[in-house]
LORO-351261 format. One record per residue (C-alpha): residue number from 1; residue in one letter; x, y, z. Coordinates in steps of 0.5 Angstrom, whole numbers. Each point is the difference from the previous one (the first is absolute). Layout:
! LORO-351261
R / resi / resn / px / py / pz
R / NUM / a / X / Y / Z
...
! end
This chain:
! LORO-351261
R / resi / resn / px / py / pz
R / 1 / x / -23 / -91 / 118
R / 2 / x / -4 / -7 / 1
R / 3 / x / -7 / 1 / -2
R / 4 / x / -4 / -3 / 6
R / 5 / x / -7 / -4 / 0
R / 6 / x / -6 / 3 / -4
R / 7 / x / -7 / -2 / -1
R / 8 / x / -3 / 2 / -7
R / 9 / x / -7 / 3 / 2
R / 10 / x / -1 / 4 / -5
R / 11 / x / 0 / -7 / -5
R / 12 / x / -5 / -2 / 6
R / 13 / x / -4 / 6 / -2
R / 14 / x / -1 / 0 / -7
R / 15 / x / -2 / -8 / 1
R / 16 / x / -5 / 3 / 6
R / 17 / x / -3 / 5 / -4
R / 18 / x / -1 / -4 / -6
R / 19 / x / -3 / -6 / 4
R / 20 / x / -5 / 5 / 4
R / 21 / x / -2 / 4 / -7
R / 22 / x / -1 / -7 / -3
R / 23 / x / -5 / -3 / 6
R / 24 / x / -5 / 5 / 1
R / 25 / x / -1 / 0 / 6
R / 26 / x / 2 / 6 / 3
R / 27 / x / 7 / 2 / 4
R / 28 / x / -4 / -2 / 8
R / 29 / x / -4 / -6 / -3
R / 30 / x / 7 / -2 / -2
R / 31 / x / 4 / 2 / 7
R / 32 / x / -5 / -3 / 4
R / 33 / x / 1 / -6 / -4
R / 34 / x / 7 / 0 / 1
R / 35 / x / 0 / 3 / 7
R / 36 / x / 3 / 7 / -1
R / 37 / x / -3 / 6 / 0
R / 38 / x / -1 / 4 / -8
R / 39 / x / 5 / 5 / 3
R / 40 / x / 5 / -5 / 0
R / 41 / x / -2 / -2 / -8
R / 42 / x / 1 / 6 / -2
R / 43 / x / 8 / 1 / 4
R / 44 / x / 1 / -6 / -4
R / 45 / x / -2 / 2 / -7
R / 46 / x / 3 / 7 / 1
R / 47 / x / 7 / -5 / 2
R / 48 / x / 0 / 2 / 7
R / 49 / x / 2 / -5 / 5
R / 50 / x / -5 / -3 / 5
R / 51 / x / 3 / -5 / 5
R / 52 / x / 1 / -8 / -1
R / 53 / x / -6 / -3 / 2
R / 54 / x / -4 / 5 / -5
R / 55 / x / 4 / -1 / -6
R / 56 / x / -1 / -8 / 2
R / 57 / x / -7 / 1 / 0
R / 58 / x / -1 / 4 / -7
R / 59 / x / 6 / -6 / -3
R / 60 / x / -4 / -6 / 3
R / 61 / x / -7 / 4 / -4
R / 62 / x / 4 / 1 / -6
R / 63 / x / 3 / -7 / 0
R / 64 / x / 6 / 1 / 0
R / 65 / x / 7 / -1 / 5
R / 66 / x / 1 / 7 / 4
R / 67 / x / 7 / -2 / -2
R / 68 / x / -1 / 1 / -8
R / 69 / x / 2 / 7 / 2
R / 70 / x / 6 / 0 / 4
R / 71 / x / 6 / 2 / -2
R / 72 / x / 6 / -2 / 4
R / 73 / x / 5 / 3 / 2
R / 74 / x / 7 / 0 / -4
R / 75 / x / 5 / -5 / 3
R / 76 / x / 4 / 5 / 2
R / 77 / x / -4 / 3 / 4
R / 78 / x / -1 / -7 / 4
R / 79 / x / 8 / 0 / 2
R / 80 / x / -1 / 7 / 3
R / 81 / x / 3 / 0 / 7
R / 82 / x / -4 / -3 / 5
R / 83 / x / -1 / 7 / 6
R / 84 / x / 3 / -2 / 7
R / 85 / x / -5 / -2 / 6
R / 86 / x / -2 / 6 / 4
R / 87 / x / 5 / 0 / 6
R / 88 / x / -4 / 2 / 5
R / 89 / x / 2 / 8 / 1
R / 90 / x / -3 / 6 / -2
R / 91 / x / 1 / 8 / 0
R / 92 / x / -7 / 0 / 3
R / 93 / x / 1 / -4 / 6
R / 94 / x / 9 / 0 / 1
R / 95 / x / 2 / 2 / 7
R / 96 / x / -8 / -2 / 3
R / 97 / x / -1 / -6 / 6
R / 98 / x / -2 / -6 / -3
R / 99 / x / -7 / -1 / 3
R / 100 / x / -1 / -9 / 1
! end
């Protein structure tokens, strides 16, 4: 099996934690100055995912591209086959009047 897109957030955290330990500051002096709140600090450095906009934030914070630590997924996996359009029927709705 093809293996799919990754993203390397324990990487992310390591270089995270060094970075807060270095600055001093504290975890929510650090947050508010990134614009995420310490619990999404510690998610990270623990090697939890947090959504996209927030690990932009930290990347930008640490000067570094968010796409450093993207793992790409294998070519295989791009030539996948292509799943089929809806086709517009459903067990749940079959056999009752269309409402327009």
């Amino acid at each position: 099996m093809a293996r799919l897109a990754t993203y390397d957030y324990r990487a992310l955290g390591r270089l995270l934690r060094a970075r807060l330990e270095d600055d001093g500051r504290g975890w929510r002096v650090c947050a508010a100055e990134i614009g995420v709140c310490a619990s999404d600090l510690s998610r990270i450095c623990n090697g939890q995912s947090v959504s996209a906009p927030k690990v932009i934030a930290v990347c930008d914070w640490l000067k570094l591209s968010f796409r450093a630590f993207y793992d790409p997924p294998d070519a295989a996996a791009l030539e996948c086959e292509t799943p089929q359009m809806f086709h517009g029927k459903s067990t749940e709705t079959e056999g009752q009047a269309d409402v327009g």
